[in-house]
C-alpha positions as CSV (number, residue, x, y, z in Angstrom):
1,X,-12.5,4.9,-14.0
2,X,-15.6,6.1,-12.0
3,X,-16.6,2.1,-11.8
4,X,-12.8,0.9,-10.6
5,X,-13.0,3.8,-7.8
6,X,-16.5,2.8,-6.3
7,X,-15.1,-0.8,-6.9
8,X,-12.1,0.1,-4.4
9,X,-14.1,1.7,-1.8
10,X,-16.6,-1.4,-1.5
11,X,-13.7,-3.6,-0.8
12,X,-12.5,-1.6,1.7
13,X,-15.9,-1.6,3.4
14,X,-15.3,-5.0,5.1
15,X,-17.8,-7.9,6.4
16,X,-17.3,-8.5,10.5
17,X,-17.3,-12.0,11.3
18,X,-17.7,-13.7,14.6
19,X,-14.6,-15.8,15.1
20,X,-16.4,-19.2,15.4
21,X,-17.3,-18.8,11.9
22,X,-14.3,-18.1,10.0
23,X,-13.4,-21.2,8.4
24,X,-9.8,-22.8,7.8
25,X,-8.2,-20.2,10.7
26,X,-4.6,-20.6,10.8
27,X,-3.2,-21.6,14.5
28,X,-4.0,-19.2,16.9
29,X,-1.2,-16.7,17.2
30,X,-0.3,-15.6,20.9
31,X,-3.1,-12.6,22.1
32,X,-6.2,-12.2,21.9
33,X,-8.2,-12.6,18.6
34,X,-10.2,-9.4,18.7
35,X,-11.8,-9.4,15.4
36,X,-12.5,-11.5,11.8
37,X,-12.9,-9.6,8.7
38,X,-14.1,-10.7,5.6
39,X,-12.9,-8.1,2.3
40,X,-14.1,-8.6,-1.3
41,X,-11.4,-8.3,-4.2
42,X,-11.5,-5.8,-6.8
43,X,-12.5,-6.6,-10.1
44,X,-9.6,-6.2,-12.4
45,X,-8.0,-7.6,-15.4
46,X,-5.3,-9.0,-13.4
47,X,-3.8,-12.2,-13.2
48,X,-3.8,-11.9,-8.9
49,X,-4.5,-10.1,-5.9
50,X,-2.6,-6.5,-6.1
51,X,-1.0,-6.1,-3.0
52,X,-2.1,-2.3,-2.8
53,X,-5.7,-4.2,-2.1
54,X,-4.8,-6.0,0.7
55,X,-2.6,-3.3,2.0
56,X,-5.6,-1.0,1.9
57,X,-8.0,-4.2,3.9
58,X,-5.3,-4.5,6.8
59,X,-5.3,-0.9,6.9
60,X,-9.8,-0.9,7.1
61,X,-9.8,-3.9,9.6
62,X,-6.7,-1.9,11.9
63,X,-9.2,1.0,12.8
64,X,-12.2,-1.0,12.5
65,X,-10.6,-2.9,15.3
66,X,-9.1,0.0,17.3
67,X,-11.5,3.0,16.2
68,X,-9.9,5.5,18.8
69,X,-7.0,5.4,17.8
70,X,-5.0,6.7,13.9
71,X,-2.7,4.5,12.1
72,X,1.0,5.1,13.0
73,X,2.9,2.2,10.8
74,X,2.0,-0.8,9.3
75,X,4.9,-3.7,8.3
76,X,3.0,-6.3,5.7
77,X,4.9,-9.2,4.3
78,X,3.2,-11.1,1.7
79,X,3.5,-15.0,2.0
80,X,1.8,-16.0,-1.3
81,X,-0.2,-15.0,-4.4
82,X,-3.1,-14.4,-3.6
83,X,-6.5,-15.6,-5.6
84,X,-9.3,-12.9,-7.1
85,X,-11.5,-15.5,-7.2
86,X,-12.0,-15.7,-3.4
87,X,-12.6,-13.2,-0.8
88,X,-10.3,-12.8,2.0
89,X,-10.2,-13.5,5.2
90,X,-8.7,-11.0,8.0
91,X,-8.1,-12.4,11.5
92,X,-7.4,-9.2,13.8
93,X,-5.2,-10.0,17.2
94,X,-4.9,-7.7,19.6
95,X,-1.3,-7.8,21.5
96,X,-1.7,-5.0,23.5
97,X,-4.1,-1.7,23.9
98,X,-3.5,1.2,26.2
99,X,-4.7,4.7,26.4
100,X,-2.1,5.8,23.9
101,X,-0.7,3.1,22.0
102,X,-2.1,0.0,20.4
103,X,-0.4,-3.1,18.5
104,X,-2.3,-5.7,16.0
105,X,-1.4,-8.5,14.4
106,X,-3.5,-9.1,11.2
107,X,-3.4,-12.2,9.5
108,X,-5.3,-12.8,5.7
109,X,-5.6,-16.0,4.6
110,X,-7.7,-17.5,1.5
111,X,-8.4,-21.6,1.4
112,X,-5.5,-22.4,0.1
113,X,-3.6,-20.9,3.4
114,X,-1.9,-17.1,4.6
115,X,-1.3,-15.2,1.9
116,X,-0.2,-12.0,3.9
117,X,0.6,-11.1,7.5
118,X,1.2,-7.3,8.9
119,X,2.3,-5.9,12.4
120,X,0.3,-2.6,12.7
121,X,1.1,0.0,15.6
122,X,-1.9,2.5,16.6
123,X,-1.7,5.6,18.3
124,X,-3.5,8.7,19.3
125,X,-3.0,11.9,18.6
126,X,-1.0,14.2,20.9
127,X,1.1,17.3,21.3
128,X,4.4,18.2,20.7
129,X,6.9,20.2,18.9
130,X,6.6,19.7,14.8
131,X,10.4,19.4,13.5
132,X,10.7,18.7,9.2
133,X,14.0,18.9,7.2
134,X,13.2,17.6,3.5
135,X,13.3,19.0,0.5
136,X,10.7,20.7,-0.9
137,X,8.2,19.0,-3.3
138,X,8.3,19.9,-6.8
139,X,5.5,22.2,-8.6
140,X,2.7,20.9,-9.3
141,X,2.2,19.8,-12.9
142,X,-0.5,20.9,-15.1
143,X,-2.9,18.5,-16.9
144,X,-1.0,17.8,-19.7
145,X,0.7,15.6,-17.7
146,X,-2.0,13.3,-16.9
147,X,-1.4,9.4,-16.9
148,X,-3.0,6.3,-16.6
149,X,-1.4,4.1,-14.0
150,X,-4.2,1.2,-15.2
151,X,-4.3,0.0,-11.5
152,X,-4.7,3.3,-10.0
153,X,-8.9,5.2,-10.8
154,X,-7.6,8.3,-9.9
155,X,-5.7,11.4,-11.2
156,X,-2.2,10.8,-11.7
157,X,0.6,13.7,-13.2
158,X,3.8,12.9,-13.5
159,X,6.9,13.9,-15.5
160,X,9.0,10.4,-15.6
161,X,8.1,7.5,-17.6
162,X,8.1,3.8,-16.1
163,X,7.5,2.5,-19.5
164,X,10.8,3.5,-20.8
165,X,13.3,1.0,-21.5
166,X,15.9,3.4,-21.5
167,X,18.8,4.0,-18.2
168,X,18.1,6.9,-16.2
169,X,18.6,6.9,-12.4
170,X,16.2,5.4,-10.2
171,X,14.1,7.9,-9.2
172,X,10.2,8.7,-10.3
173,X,7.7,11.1,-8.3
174,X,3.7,11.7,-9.5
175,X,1.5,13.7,-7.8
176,X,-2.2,12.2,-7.2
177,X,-5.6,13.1,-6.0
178,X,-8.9,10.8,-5.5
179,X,-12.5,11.7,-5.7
180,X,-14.0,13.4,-2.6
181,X,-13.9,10.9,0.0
182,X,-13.9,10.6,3.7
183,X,-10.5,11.9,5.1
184,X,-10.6,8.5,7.1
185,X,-10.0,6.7,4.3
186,X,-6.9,8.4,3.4
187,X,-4.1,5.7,5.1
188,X,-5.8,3.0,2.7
189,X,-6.2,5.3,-0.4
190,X,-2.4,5.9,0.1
191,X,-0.9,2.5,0.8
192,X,-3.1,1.1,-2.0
193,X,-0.8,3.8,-4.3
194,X,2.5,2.7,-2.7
195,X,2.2,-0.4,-4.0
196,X,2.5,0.2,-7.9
197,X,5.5,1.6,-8.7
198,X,8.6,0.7,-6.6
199,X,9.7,-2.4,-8.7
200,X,9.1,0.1,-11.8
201,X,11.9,2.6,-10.2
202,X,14.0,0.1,-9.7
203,X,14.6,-1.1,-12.9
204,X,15.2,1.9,-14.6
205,X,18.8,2.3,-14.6
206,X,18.5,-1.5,-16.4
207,X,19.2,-1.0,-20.1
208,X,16.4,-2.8,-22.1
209,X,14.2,-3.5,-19.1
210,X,10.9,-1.5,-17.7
211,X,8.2,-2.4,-15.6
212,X,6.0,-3.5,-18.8
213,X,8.1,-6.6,-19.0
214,X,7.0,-8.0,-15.8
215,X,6.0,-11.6,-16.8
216,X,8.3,-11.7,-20.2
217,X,11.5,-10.2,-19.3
218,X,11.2,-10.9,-15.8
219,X,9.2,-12.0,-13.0
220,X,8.6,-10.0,-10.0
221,X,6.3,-10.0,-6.5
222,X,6.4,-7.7,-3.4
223,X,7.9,-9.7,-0.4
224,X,7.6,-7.2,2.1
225,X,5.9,-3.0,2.7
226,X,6.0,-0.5,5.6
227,X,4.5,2.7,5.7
228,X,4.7,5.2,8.6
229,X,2.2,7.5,8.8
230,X,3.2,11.1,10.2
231,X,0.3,13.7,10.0
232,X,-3.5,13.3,9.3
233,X,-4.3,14.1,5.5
234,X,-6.7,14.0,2.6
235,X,-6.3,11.9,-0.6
236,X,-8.6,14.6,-2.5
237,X,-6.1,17.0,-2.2
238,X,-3.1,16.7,-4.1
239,X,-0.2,14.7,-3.0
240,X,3.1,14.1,-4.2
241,X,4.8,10.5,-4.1
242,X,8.4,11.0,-4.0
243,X,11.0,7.7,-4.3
244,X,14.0,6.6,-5.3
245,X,15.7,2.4,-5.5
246,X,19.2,2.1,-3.8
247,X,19.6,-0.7,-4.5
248,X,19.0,-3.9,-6.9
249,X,20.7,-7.3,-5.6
250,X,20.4,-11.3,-5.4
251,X,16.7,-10.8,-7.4
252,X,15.5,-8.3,-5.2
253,X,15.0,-4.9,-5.1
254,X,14.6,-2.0,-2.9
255,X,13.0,1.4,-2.6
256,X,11.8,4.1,-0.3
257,X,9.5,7.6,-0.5
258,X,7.5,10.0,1.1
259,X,4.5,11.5,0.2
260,X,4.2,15.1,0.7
261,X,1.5,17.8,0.9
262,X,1.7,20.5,-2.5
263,X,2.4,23.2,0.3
264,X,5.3,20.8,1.4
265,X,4.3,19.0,5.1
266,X,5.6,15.3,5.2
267,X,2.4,13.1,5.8
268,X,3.8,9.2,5.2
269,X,6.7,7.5,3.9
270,X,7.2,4.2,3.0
271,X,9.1,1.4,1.8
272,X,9.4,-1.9,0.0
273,X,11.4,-5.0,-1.0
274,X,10.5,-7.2,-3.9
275,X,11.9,-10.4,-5.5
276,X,12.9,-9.5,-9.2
277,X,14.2,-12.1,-11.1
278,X,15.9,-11.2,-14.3
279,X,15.1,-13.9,-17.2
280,X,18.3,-15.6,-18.9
């Protein structure tokens, strides 16, 4: 697990490139191109880029580009599989910076053309009055409930089981904490861990079918993610990820969450649509 962490924080260290030396740029979106990225992919036994990876590079490349500023939402679609094989390429435009606000428009692309787009909005902290109405996270669980979410190289407790082909409603929280690590690296730690288990929640009211089947029983791909990001927090602390699917319809599926603090403050939510198609 050690390996697989320090794997995922070198690939969110990215590579600056001067624009002039990207190759294969996709036509020139309107702004201004402020910045070329270039991210490694993580080594995994994985038959394509996991979105959480690219999620987590958008997120590196936003406040590489606009370093005064925190990460307030991010809305990624993903275009096409991407290939492990071949690092990627992150073309940073700049639509509009103020003293406040920012907004970027991040485009990666591989050879074989965009595999992933996102609309990130940037924004600097200021004061106000601090409102929350949610319910309150559940205790923490004790270490006998450690998992291993395989795609995840950090802690993970949870009381549900995505594995289960059973019918139970669609609804699945774990709490999580990384390694020490730089509390500026917490928007990218979390999206990466936003990414895994959506499609899994869906499908559990589905007699006979569980997120293991993915490949067999059906086949499956995020389309689309957004998370908003509320208050600053650390990913070495624990966290709880709290979602539930409304809905499942025409091969896609839907689902939502929050991530909480263990003493209760709402730091990010999220959500996510993916195309699910059940085999015959």
């Amino acid at each position: 697990m050690a390996d697989m962490w320090n794997d995922l924080l070198s690939c969110l260290e990215l590579r600056e490139l001067t624009p002039d030396t990207s190759s294969d740029t996709p036509e020139q979106d309107p702004g201004t191109t402020a910045a070329v990225f270039e991210g490694q992919n993580q080594n995994l036994e994985y038959h394509r880029l996991f979105g959480g990876q690219i999620l987590g590079q958008f997120i590196a490349a936003s406040l590489a580009t606009s370093p005064d500023k925190s990460i307030k939402s991010i809305h990624s679609v993903f275009s096409k599989e991407g290939r492990a094989d071949e690092p990627v390429t992150y073309r940073v435009v700049r639509q509009q910076e103020g003293r406040t606000f920012a907004s970027l428009l991040i485009t990666a692309y591989q050879a074989h053309g965009v595999i992933a787009s996102a609309a990130v909005s940037m924004h600097t902290s200021e004061d106000g009055p601090e409102l929350q109405e949610i319910g309150s996270p559940s205790p923490l669980l004790s270490a006998d409930h450690t998992v291993d979410f395989n795609l995840i190289p950090w802690e993970i407790r949870t009381a549900g089981d995505l594995n289960s082909t059973g019918v139970s409603a669609p609804e699945f929280e774990f709490w999580m904490r990384t390694p020490t690590v730089d509390a500026a690296l917490a928007p990218a730690l979390a999206a990466y861990a936003t990414d895994l288990t959506i499609i899994g929640t869906a499908l559990l009211p589905l007699e006979g079918y569980s997120q293991t089947g993915n490949g067999t029983a059906f086949v499956s791909a995020v389309t689309s993610h957004t998370i908003w990001f509320h208050r600053p927090f650390r990913t070495d602390e624990w966290l709880l990820l709290r979602q539930h699917s409304p809905l499942v319809a025409h091969a896609r599926t839907f689902g939502r969450g929050d991530i909480l603090t263990e003493d209760g403050a709402l730091v990010a939510s999220f959500a996510q649509e993916a195309m699910v198609r059940i085999k015959s």
